[in-house]
Backbone as CSV, one residue per row, in Angstrom:
resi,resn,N_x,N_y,N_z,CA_x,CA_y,CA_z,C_x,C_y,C_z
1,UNK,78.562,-20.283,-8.189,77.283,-20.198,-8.872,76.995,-18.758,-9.309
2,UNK,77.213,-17.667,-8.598,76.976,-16.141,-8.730,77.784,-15.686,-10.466
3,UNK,78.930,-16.716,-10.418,79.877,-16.010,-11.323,80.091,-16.961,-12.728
4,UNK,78.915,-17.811,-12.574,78.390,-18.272,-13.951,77.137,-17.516,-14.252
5,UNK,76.311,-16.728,-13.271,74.589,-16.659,-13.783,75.726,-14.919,-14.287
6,UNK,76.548,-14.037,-13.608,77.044,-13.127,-13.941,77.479,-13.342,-15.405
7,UNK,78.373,-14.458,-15.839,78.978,-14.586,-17.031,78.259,-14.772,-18.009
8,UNK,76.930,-15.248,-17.638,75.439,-15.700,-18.659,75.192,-14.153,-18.923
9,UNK,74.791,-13.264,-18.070,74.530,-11.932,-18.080,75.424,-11.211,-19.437
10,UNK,76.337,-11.476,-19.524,77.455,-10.795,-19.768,77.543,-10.977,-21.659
11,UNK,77.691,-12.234,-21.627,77.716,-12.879,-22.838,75.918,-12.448,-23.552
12,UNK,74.873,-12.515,-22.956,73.959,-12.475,-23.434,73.533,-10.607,-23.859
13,UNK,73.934,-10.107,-22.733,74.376,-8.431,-22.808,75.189,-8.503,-24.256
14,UNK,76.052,-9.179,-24.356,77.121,-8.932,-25.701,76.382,-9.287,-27.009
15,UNK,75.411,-10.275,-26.685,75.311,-10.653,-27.888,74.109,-10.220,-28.414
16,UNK,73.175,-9.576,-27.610,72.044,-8.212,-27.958,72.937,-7.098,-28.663
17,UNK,73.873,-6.360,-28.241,74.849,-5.536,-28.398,75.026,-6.100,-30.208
18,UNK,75.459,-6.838,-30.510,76.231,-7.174,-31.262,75.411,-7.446,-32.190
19,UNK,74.218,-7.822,-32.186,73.063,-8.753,-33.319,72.830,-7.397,-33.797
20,UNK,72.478,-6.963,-35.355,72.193,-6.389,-35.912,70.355,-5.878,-35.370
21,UNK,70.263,-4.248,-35.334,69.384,-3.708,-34.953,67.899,-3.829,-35.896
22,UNK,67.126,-3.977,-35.366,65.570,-3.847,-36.336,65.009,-2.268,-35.825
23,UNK,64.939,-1.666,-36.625,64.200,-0.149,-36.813,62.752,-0.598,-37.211
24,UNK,61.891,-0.049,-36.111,60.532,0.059,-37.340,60.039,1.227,-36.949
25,UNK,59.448,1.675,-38.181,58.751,3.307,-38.268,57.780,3.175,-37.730
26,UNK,57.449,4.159,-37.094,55.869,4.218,-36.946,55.011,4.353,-38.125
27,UNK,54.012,3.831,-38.308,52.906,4.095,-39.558,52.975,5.159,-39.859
28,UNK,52.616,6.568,-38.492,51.660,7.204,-38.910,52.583,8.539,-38.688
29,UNK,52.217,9.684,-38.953,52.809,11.102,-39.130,52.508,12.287,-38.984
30,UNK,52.398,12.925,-37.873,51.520,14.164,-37.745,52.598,15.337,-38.048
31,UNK,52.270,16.229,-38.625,52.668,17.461,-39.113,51.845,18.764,-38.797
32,UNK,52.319,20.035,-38.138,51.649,20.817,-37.906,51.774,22.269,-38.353
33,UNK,50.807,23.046,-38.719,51.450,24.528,-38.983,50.677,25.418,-38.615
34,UNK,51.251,26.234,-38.094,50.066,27.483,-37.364,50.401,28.913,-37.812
35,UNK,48.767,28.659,-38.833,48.892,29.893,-39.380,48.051,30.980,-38.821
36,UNK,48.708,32.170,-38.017,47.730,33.041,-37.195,47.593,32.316,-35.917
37,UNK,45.992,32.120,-35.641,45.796,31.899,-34.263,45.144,30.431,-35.068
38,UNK,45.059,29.889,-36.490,44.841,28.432,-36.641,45.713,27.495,-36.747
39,UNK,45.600,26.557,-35.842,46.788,25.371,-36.190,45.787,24.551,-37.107
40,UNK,46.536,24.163,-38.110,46.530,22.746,-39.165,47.428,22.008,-39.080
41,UNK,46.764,20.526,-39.015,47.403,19.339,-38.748,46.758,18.362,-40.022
42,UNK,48.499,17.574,-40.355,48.277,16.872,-41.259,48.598,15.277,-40.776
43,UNK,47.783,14.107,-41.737,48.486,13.344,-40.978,48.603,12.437,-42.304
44,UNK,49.749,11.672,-42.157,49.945,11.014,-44.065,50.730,9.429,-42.974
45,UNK,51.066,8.940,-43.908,51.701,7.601,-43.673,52.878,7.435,-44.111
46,UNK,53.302,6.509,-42.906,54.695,6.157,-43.454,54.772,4.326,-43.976
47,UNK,53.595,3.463,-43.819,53.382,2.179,-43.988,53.113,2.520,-46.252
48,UNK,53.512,1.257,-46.316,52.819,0.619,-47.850,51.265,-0.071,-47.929
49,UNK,51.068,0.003,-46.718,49.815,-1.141,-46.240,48.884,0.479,-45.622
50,UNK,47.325,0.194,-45.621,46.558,1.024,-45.208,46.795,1.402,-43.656
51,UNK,46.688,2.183,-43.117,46.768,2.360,-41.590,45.664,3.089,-41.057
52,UNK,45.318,2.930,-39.645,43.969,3.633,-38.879,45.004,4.045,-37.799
53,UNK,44.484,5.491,-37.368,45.036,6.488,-36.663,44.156,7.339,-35.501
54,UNK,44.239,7.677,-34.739,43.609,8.511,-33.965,44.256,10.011,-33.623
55,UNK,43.420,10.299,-33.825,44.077,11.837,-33.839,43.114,12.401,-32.593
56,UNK,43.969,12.389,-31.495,43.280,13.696,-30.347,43.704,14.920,-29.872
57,UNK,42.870,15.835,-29.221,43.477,16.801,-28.780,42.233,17.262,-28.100
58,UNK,42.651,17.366,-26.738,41.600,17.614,-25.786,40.679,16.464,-25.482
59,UNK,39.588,17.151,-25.631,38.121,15.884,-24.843,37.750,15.221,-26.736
60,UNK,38.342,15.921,-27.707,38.438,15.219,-29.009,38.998,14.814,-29.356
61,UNK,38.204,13.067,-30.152,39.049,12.488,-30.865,38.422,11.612,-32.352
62,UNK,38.969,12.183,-33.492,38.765,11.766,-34.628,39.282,10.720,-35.050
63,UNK,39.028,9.427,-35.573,39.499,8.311,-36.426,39.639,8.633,-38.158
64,UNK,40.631,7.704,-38.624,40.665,7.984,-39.865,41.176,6.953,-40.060
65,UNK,41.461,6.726,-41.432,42.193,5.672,-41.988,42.713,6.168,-43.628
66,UNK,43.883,5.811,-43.840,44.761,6.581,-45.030,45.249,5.078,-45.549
67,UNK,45.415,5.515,-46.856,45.944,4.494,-47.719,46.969,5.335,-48.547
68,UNK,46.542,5.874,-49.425,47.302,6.131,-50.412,47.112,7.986,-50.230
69,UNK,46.735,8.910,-49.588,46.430,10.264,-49.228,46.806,10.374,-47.856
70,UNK,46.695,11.933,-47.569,47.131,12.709,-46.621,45.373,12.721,-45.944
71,UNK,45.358,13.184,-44.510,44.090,13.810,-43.941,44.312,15.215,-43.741
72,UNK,44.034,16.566,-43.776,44.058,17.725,-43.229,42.938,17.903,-42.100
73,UNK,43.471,18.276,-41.293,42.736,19.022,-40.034,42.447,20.076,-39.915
74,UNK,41.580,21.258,-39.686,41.556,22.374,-38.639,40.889,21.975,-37.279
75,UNK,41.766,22.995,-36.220,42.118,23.102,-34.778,40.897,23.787,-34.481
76,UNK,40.392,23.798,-33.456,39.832,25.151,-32.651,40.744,25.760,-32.137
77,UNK,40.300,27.429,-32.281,41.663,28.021,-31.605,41.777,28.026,-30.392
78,UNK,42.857,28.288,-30.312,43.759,28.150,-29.102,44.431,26.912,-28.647
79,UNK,44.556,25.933,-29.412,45.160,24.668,-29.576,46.163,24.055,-30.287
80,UNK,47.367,23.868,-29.608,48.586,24.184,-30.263,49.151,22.667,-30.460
81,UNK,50.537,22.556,-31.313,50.783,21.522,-31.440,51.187,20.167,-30.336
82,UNK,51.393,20.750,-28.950,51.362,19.777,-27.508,50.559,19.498,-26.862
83,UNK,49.144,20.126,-27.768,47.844,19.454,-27.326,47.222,18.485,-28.229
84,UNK,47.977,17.742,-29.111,47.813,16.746,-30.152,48.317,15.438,-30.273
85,UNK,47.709,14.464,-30.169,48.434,13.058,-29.739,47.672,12.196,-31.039
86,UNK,48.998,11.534,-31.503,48.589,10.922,-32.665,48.675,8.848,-32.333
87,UNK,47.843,8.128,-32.718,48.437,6.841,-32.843,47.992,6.314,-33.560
88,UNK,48.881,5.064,-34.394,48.181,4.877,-35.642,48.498,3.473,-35.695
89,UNK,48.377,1.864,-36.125,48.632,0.828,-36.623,48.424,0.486,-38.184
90,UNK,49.158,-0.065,-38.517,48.883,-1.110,-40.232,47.463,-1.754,-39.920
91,UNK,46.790,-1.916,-40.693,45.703,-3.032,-41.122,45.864,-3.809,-42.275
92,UNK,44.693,-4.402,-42.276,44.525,-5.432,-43.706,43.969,-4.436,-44.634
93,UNK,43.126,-3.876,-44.726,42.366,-3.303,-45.565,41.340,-1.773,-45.107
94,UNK,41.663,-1.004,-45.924,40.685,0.494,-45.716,39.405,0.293,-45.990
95,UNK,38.632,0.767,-45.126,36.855,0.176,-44.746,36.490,1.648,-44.807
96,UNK,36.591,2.698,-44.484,36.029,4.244,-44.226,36.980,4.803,-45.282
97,UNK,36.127,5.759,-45.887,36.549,6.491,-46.751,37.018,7.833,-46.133
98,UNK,36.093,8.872,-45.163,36.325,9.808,-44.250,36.540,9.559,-42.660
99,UNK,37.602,10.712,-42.271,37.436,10.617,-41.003,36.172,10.539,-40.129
100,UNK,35.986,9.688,-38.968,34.740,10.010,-37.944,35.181,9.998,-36.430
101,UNK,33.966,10.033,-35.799,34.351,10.212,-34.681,33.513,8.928,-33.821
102,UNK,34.110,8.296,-32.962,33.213,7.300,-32.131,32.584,7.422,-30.853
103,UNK,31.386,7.001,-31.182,30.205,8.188,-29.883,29.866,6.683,-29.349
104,UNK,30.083,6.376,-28.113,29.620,5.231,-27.684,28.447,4.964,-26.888
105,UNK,27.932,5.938,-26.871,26.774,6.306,-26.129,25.699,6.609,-27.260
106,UNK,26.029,6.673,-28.584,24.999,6.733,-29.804,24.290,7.529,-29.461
107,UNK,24.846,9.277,-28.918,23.843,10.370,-28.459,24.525,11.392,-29.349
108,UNK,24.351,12.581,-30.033,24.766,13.719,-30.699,26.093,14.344,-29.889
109,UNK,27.518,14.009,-30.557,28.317,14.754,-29.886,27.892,16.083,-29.722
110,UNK,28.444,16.886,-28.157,28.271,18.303,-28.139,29.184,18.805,-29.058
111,UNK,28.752,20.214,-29.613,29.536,20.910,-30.168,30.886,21.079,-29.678
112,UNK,30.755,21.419,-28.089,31.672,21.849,-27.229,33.046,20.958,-27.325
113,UNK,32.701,19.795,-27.219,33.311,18.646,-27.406,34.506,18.354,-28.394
114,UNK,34.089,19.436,-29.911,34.855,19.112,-31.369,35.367,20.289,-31.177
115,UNK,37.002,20.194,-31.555,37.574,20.835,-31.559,38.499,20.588,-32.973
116,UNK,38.767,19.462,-33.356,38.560,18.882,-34.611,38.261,18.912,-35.523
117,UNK,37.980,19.316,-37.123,37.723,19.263,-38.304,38.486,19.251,-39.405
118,UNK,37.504,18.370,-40.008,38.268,17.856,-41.055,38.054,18.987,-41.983
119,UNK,39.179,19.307,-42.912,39.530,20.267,-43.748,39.082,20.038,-44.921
């Protein structure tokens, strides 16, 4: 019995191996350049379809959504490109024209807080 569930293993190992691979891109694309003591961050798409993205870094985090354009960022300084985490999915359709930010508490983000801006 051991050396049929082994041979199932084996054959099924082979035939993952063997089936032609699916690549998929991620949507979304962050790019960074630091000029001086400012980092700028860009973020563009790699989908044909609209995509929504989050862009954080630190206790901030901006939403956006891109279709057919790039977003530009400025950093607060002292914030470099390994303090930036990007994630993004396809949608059906672009609803926001500009980036925002989501306050779930519907109180005035602190200043302290944005480190973020849109360019």
């Amino acid at each position: 019995m051991g050396s049929s569930v082994s041979k199932k293993t084996i054959i099924i190992s082979a035939a993952l191996c063997l089936s032609p691979s699916i690549v998929f891109a991620y949507p979304g694309n962050l790019t960074t350049n630091l000029e001086g003591n400012e980092l700028k961050a860009t973020v563009t798409s790699n989908s044909d379809q609209p995509i929504r993205c989050q862009l954080s870094a630190g206790p901030d985090i901006v939403w956006m959504e891109i279709e057919d354009k790039q977003e530009n960022f400025k950093l607060a300084e002292g914030y470099r490109t390994h303090d930036l985490s990007l994630y993004c999915k396809v949608i059906k359709q672009k609803t926001k024209p500009r980036p925002w930010r989501i306050n779930p508490y519907n109180t005035p983000i602190p200043e302290w807080n944005k480190v973020i801006y849109p360019d």
